[in-house]
C-alpha positions as CSV (number, residue, x, y, z in Angstrom):
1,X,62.6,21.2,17.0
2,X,65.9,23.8,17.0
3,X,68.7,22.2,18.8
4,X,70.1,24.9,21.0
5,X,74.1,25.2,21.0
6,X,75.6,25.6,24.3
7,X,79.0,27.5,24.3
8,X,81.2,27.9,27.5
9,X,83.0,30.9,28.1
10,X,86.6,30.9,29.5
11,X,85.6,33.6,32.1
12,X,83.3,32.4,35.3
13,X,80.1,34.1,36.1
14,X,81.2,36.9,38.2
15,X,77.4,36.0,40.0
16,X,78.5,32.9,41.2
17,X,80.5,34.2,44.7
18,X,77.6,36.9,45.4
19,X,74.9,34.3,45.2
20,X,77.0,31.8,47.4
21,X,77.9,34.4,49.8
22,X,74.2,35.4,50.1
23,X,73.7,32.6,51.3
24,X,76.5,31.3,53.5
25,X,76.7,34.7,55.0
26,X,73.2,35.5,56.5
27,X,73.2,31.0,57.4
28,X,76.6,31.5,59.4
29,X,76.5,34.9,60.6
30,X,72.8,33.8,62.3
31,X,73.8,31.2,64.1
32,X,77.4,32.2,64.7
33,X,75.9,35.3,66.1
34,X,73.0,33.9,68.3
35,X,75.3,30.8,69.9
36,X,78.2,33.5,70.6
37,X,76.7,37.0,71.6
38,X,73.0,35.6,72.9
39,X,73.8,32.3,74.2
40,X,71.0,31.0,72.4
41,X,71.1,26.6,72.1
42,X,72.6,25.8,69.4
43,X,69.5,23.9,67.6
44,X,67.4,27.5,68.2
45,X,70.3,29.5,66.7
46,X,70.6,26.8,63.3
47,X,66.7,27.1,62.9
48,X,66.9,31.3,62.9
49,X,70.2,30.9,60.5
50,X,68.0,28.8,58.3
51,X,65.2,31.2,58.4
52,X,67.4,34.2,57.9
53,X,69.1,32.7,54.7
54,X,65.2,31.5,53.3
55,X,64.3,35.2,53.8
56,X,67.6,36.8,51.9
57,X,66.9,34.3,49.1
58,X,63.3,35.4,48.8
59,X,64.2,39.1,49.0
60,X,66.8,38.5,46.0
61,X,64.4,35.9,44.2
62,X,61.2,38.8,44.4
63,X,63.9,41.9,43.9
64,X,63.6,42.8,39.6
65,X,66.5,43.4,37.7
């Protein structure tokens, strides 16, 4: 077996803020956006926030590079 050597990098992954905002963004903006402009309850607008971040992490997962 070839050991594999790790190195860290001084600089962050500049992918790390785009990945958490895709999915903070489409979780918050959801159900922000329901409960405040739709008046939906507030358990209706956390399960379409859910469902809206599981369908922009699919569209990113199935979108090649």
């Amino acid at each position: 077996m070839i050991p594999i050597r790790c190195s860290r990098s001084a600089a962050p992954d500049p992918l790390i803020p785009g990945a958490i905002a895709g999915e903070v963004l489409p979780f918050a903006l959801g159900s922000a956006g329901l409960d405040v402009l739709f008046a939906v309850p507030l358990l209706a607008s956390i399960f379409s926030g859910a469902a809206m971040t599981a369908t922009s992490i699919g569209i990113t997962a199935n979108v090649p590079w």
